[in-house]
C-alpha positions in Angstrom: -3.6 -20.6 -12.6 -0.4 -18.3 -11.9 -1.5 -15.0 -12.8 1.1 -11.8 -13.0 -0.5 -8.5 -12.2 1.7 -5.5 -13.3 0.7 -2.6 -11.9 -0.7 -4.6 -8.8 -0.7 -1.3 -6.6 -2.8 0.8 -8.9 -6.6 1.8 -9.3 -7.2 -0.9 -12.0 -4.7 -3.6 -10.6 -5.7 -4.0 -7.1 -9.3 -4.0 -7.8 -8.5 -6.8 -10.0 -6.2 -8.6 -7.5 -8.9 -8.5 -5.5 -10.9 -10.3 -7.8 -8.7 -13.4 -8.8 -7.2 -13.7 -4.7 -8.8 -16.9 -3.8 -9.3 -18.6 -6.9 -6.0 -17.9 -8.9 -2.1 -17.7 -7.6 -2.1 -14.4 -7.9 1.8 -12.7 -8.2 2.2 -9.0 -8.1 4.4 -6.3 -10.1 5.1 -2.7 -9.2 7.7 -0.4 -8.5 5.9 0.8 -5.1 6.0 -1.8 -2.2 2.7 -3.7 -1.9 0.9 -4.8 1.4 -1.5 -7.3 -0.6 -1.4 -10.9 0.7 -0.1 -12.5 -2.7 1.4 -15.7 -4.0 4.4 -13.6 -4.7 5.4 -9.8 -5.2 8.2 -8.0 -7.4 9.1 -4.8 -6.8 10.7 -3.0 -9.4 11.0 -1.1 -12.6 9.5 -2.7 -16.3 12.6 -1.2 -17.9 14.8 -4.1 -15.4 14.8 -6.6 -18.0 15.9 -9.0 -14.9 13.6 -8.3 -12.4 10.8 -8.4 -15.2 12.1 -12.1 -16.1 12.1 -12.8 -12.6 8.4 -11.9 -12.0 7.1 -13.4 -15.5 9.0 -16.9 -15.6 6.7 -19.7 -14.5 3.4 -17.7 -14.8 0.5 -19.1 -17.0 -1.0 -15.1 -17.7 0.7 -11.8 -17.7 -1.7 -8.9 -17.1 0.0 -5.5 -17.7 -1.4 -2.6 -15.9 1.2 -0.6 -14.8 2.0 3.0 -16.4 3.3 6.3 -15.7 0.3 9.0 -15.7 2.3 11.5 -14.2 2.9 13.8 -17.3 5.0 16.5 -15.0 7.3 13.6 -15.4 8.2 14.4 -19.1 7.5 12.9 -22.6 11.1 10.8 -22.3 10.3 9.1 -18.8 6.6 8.7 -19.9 7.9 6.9 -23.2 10.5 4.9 -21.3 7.9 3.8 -18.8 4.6 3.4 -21.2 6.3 2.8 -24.6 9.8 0.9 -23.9 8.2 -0.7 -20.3 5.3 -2.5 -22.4 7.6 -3.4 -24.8 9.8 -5.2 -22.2 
């Protein structure tokens, strides 16, 4: 199964990468570069409505666990990333 991770670099997503590597096609998603052996990586922003595309077309299951926590980063940018990104 082709499985996207969003949020692949992150507590919650690279414990779970860690889980499905071997026994899914596991395809990363974060705006940080990733040193994970994966099926495929995107690195980018969820508010790219291109790159987003990109990463989702052809996979079976979208998992979305990327988000902002920083709150020093503002209520806008945390909205953008959270609210709008999710959205996306």
């Amino acid at each position: 199964m082709k499985i996207l991770i969003t949020g692949c670099n992150g507590f919650l997503g690279s414990k779970l990468v860690e889980k499905l590597k071997g026994k899914h096609e596991v395809y990363g998603f974060d705006r940080n570069p990733s040193n994970k052996k994966l099926a495929g990586f995107y690195q980018g922003d969820l508010n790219n409505i291109e790159t987003l595309n990109k990463a989702c077309a052809g996979k079976e299951i979208i998992i979305h666990l990327a988000a902002l926590l920083d709150e020093s980063a503002g209520k806008q940018k945390l909205f953008e990333v959270n609210a709008q990104g999710t959205e996306n």
